[in-house]
Every structure is written in structure tokens, then in C-alpha cells.
C-alpha positions in Angstrom: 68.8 145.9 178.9 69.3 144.7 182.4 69.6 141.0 183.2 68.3 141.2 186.7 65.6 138.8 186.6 63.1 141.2 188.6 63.1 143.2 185.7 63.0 140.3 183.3 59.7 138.7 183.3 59.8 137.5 179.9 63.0 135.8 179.1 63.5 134.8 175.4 62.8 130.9 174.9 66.0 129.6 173.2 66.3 126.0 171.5 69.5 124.8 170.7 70.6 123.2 167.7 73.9 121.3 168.6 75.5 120.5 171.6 79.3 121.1 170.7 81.5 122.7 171.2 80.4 126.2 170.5 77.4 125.7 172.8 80.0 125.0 175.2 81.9 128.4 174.9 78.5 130.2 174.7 76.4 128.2 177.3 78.4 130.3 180.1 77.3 133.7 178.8 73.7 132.3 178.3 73.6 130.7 181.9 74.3 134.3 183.1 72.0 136.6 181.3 68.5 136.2 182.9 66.8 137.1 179.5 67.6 134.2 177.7 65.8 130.7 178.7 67.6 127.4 177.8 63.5 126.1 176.5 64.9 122.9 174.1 67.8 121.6 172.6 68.4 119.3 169.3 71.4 116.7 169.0 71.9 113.3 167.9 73.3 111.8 170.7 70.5 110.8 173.6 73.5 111.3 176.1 74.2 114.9 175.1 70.4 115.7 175.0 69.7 114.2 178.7 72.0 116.0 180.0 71.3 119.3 178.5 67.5 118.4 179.9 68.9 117.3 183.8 70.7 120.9 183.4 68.2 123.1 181.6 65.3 121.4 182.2 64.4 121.6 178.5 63.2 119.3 176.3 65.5 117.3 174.0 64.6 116.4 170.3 67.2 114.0 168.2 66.3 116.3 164.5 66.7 120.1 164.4 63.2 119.7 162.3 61.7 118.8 165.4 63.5 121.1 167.7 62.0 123.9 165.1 58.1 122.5 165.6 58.4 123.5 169.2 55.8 126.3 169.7 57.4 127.1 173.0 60.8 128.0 171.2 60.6 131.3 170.2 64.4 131.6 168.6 67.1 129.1 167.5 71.1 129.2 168.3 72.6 127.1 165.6 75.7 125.2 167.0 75.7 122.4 163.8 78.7 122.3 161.8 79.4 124.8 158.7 77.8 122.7 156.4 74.6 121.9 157.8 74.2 125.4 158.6 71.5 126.5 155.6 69.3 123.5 155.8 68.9 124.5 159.5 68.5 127.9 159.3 66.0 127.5 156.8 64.4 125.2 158.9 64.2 127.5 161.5 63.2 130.7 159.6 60.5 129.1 157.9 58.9 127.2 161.0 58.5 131.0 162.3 61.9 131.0 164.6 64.1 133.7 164.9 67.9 132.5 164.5 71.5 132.8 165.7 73.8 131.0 164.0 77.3 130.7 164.8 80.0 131.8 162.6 80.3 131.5 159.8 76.9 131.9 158.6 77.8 128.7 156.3 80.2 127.6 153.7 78.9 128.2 150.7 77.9 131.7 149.0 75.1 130.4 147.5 73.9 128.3 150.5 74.3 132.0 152.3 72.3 133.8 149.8 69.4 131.3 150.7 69.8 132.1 154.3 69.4 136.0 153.9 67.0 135.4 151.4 64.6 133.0 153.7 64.9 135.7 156.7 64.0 138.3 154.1 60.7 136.5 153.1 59.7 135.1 156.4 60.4 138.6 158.2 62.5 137.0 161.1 66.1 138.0 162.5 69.2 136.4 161.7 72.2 137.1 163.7 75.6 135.6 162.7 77.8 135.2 166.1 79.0 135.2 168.5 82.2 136.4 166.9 84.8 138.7 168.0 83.2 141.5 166.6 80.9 141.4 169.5 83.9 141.7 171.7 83.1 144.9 174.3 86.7 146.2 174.2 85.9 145.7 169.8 82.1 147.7 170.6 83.8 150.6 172.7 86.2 151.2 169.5 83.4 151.1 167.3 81.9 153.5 169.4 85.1 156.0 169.5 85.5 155.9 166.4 81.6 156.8 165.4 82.1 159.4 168.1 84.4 161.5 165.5 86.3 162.4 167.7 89.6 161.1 165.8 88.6 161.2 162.5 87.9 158.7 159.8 89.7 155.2 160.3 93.0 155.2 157.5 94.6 151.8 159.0 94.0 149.0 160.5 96.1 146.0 161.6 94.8 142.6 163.4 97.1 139.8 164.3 97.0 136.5 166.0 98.7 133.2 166.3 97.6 130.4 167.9 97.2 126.3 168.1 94.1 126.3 166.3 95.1 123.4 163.7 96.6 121.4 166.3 93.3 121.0 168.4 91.4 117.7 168.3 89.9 117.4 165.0 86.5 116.0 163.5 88.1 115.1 159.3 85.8 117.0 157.6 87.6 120.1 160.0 90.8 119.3 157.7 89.1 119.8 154.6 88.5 123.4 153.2 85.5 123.1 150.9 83.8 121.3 154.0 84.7 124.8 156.2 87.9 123.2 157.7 90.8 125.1 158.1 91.8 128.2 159.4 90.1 130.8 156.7 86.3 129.9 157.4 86.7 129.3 161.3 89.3 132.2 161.9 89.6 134.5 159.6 85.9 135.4 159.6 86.2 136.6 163.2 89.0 138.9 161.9 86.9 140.0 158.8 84.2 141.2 160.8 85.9 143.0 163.3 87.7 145.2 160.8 84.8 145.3 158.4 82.8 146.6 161.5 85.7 149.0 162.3 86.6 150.1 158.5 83.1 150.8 157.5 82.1 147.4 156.5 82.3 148.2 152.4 85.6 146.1 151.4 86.1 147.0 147.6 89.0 144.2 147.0 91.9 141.9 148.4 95.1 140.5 148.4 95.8 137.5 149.8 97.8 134.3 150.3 97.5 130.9 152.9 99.7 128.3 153.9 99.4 124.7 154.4 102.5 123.5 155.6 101.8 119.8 157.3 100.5 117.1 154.9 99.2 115.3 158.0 96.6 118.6 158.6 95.8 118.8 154.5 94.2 122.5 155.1 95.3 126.0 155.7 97.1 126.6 158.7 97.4 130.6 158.1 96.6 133.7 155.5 97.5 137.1 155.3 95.2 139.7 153.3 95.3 143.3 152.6 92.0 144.6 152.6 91.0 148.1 150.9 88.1 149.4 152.0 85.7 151.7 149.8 86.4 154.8 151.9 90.1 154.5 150.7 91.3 152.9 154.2 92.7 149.4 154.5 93.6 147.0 156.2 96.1 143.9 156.6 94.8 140.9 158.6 97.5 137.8 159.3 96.8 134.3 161.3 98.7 131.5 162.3 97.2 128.1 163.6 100.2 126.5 163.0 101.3 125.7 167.4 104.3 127.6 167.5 104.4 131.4 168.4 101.1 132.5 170.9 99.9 136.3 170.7 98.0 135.6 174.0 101.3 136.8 175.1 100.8 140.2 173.1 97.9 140.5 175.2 98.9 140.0 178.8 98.4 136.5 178.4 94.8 136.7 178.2 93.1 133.6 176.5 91.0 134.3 173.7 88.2 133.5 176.1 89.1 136.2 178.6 90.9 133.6 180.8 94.3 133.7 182.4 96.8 132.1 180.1 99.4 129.5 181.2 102.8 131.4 179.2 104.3 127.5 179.9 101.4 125.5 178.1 103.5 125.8 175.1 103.6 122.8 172.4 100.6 121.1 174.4 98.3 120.8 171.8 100.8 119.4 169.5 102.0 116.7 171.8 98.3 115.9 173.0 97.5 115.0 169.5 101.5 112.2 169.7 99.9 108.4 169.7 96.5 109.4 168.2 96.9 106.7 165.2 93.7 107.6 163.1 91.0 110.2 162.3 88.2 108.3 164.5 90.8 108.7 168.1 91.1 112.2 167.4 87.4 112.3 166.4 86.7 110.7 170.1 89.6 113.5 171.6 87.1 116.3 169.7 84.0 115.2 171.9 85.5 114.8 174.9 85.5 118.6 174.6 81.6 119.4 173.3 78.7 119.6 175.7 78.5 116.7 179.2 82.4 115.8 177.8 84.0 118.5 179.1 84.5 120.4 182.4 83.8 123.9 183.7 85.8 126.2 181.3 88.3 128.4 182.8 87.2 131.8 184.6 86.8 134.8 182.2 87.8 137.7 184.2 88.6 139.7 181.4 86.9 140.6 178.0 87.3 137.7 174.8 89.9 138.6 172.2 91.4 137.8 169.4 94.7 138.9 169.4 96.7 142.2 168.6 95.1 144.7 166.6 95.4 148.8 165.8 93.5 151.1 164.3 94.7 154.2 163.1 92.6 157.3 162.4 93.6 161.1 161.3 94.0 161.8 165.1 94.7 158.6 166.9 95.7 154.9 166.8 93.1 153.1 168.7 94.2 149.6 170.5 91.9 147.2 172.4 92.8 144.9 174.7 91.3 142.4 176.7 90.4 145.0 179.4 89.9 148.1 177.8 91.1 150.5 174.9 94.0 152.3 174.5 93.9 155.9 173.0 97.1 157.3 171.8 95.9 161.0 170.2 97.7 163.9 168.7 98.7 165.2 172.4 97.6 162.0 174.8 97.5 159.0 176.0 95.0 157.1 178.2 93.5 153.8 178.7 89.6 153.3 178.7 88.6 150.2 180.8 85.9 148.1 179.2 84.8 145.4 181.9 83.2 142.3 181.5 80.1 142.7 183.5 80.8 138.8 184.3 79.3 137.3 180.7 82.0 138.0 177.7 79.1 137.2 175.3 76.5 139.4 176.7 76.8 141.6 173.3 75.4 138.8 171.3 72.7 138.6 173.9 72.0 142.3 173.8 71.8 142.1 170.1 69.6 139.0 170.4 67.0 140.8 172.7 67.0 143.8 170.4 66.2 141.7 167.6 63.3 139.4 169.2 61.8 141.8 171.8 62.6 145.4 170.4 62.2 144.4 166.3 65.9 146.0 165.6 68.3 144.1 163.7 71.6 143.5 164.6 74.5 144.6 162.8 75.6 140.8 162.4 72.9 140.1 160.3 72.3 137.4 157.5 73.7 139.9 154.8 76.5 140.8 156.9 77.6 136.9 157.3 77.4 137.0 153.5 79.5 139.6 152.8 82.3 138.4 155.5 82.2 134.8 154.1 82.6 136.4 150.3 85.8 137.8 152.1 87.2 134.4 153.0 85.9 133.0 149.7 88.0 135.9 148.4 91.4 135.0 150.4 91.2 131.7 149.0 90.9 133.2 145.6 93.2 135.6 145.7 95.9 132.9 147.0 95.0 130.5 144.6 95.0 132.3 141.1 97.7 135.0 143.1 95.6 138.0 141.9 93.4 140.7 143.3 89.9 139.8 143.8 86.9 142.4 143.7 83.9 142.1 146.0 80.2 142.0 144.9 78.3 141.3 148.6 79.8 144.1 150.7 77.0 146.3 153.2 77.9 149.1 155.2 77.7 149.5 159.1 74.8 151.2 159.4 75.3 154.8 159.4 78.6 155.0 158.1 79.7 154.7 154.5 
């Protein structure tokens, strides 16, 4: 769909639950794609909500109850954190609202289950994102690989390392079972992408994490080996931990499509030195969320997150921040993806589709469920240092 505004007359009316910091990374793409409307927004603090109204011009409510009894809203982006993310969806889905909700779709299986459950029964779209598997470099692989041209996927390998522990911390972000740590924030962007890629039907995993600094009291990094029903697998490692930085696998390229500074190394680590207790770095974490924070670095290239390779009967396929590369049986070439200035336009493509056109995304409620049963599953498997089978698993449609 085009986002000239001419050809837009009815924009989807958008409220906003939250006013962090993923509504910060996501505001951008939503600023420039003329079929979405900013309508209202929900957040506790009257500062964040002003300013989102001198901005947007929408209305600010300080309950996501009341942000969902707007009758101008037509869907919801949920921006809460992990744990409040099923009584809001809920909320949402039952008060008639179509939903977004940022990864994960929550913490808890069971809290998930109610999610896809509710959308079932109330007949309205879920879609879990934006995630990397929305990525258009990750969408053009999908789409070579449906193509058949290569053959089925046999292999696929996705790496990153970043400072991701090491950023300014709310404390219920250092505790797992409250979705802290690196295996509910990271590795679900990881999960999708090569569930999307493999097929989507993991059958079981290996796994184990590390938590290596008693002053961060969560996991810093995993590594699982995924096999996928089709008989393909996959191995998926990630390090928050501030040391090594894959951005410089990647052409330094930020994960956000930005230019990278290759001499910004150990900042995030010493911007943390003096910070005596958990409310200081609390106050750090909001000087980054919505009216905190300044204009976020220029994305002139597509998201990422970090190295990864895909390896069919006839080719390994490798995306990068600006394209894929194909290296077949007797070639290879380079297929630019560009950005079409919004990295997150995908989610907002999917979003129309689902609100204006009635077609579900792939990133649906059941889709969230069966990623977060993979991160429930890492943790398992490290823990009792045993396979784990999965129960929660659904295809990419069309594939198998």
C-alpha cells in the first residue's frame, strides 16, 4: 500500500499504550507512514502524555482502560512492559480494538494463551512486533527462499553481540521471571527470524545462558540449536555482555539502520561508573523513553540484528543491512533491499492488512506463543541441561 497521503484518505487511528522506549524506536516509522494516525496515547506520567498531545495532537489518558474506551481509536500499539502485556491486550481486544504489541507478546505462557485466546473470541488482529523478523532485507529472504529457487532451507546460523545488559536499567529488567534479561527481550527477535526462515515448526532444543556479573543478576547471553520439523536446524548465539560488537560484522550498521561509531566501545559500561543504586539508573532509563530523549540517529540503511546465513540445497543466503547476498551453485550477486525511508514500514504494512484488508499477519498472537515457548524452552534446556520438546509450534503459512 502506498503511504502518499493523496491516496490515503483513511489513515488507521492508533492509541498508544506507553510512552517508552519502544514507542520511541517506533514513533519514527509511524511519523512517516501517512496511513497510520497518532489518535491517543496512555501513560502514567502527565509530562509524557502532554507532550505526546503538543506533538500528535491526540488525546492523553493516564489508564490503558481508558485509552481502550476511546471510540475514535480504532487499534492499540502496546509499548507497556512484558508483564503488563495480557491485562492490556485483553483490555484492548475486548473493548473492540485491534492490537500490536511489542515483543514479546508477554512473559508468561499462560498469560500468552489468554491473549490468542481473547483475539480468537473477539475476532480482532493481534500482531506481535515490531521485531526483526519484519526486517526488509529478513522479508526479501523469506521471499527467495518461498521462490524455490534454491531449494529447501537445511541451515541456518544467526549471531550477534552487543551492550544490551549494560544499558540503563528499570530492576525488574534484571530479573528473568519479570522478562528481564537477554532471552525474553533478545532472543525472541532471533527466534522469529529463523522460525520465519526455517518454516516456523521447531520440534526441539538445546540450549544453555550465562550470567556472568552478580551486579546484572540475569542472563547476559544463550546459545541454542534448534531442529526444525522439516529436518533443518538451526543454531542461534547472543551476547549482551559490552565487550565484542557484531555491528562491525555488518559494516557498522546499528541495529537501527544507523551509522555506527566503531570507537564507541566500552561506553555503555562506563556510562553506567557512579550510578550508586537501582533508582539513578532507573532515572538514566527515562531519560531515554518518549519527551527524555532526542532525535534518534538517521536510519539510512535497513534494521538488523546481526550476522546471520542461511543455507539451502542450492545456496547460502545472507542479509545484510542493505540487501541480500546470494551465493548459488555457479554465482554470486547482491540483491539491494532499500529502506524506502521508514525501517518499520513492514509492521505497518502488516498492520494495514490486518485492520483495513481483514488478513492476518504472520506475527500473530499464536506466532508470539510459539516464539516465547522457545525462550521458555532455552531457559529449560539450560537449566535441567536437557533437550526440550515443543508443544506451541505453527507453520508460516504455506510452508510446512
Amino acid at each position: 500500500m502506498t503511504s502518499d497521503a493523496a491516496l490515503c484518505s483513511d489513515p488507521i487511528r492508533l492509541g498508544v499504550a506507553g510512552l517508552g522506549r519502544a514507542f520511541v524506536l517506533t514513533q519514527p516509522s509511524i511519523a512517516a507512514d501517512a496511513r497510520i494516525m497518532l489518535s491517543a496515547c496512555a501513560a502514567p506520567r502527565r509530562e509524557s502524555r502532554d507532550h505526546f498531545s503538543d506533538r500528535f495532537g491526540g488525546r492523553g489518558y493516564d489508564t490503558v482502560e481508558g485509552l481502550c474506551s476511546d471510540p475514535d481509536v480504532e487499534a492499540i500499539y502496546i509499548a507497556t512492559p512484558h508483564q503488563m502485556h495480557r491485562d492490556h491486550a485483553v483490555t484492548a481486544l475486548r473493548a473492540g480494538k485491534h492490537v500490536l504489541i511489542d515483543k514479546p507478546l508477554c512473559v508468561d505462557l499462560e498469560d500468552a494463551q489468554a491473549i490468542v485466546d481473547c483475539a480468537e473470541e473477539t475476532g480482532r488482529h493481534v500482531i506481535v512486533g515490531p521485531s526483526h523478523s519484519f526486517d526488509l532485507q529478513i522479508q526479501k529472504t523469506l521471499n527467495l527462499i518461498e521462490s524455490g529457487e534454491f531449494g529447501p532451507v537445511r541451515m541456518i546460523h544467526a549471531l550477534n553481540y552487543t551492550d544490551f545488559l549494560y544499558r540503563p536499567r528499570r530492576p525488574e529488567e534484571l530479573v528473568t521471571a519479570e522478562g528481564g534479561g537477554v532471552v525474553f527481550s533478545q532472543a525472541v527477535h532471533q527466534v522469529d527470524i529463523v522460525r520465519l526462515l526455517g518454516g516456523g515448526l521447531v520440534d526441539s532444543l538445546c540450549a544453555a545462558t550465562g550470567s556472568w556479573d552478580p551486579a546484572r543478576p540475569t542472563e547476559c547471553a544463550y546459545s541454542a540449536h534448534l531442529t526444525f520439523r522439516s529436518g533443518a536446524f538451526a543454531s542461534l548465539t547472543y551476547s549482551g555482555h559490552a565487550h565484542f560488537d557484531s555491528n562491525e560484522f555488518c559494516g557498522w550498521v546499528g541495529e537501527l539502520g544507523n551509522d555506527a561509531d566503531p570507537d564507541s566501545y566500552g561506553k555503555a559500561r562506563s556510562a553506567l561508573t557512579g550510578v550508586a543504586s537501582a533508582s539513578e539508573e532507573a532515572a538514566l532509563k527515562s531519560m531515554r523513553t518518549f519527551g527524555g530523549v532526542g532525535a534518534l540517529p538517521d536510519a539510512t540503511h535497513n534494521e538488523h540484528f546481526g550476522p546471520l546465513i542461511v543455507s539451502c540445497d542450492h545456496a547460502d543466503l545472507r542479509p545484510t543491512p542493505d540487501g541480500v547476498w546470494i551465493y548459488a551453485d555457479g554465482e554470486k550477486r547482491f540483491v539491494p533491499v532499500p529502506t524506502h525511508g521508514a525501517p518499520r514500514r513492514a509492521v505497518f504494512d502488516a498492520l494495514w492488512a490486518a485492520v483495513r484488508e481483514d488478513r492476518p499477519a504472520i506475527q500473530d498472537a499464536r506466532w508470539g506463543l510459539a516464539s516465547l515457548e522457545v525462550c521458555h524452552a532455552i531457559l529449560r534446556s539450560a537449566g535441567t541441561r536437557t533437550p526440550v520438546m515443543l508443544n506451541h509450534q505453527v507453520p508460516v503459512r504455506g510452508r510446512s
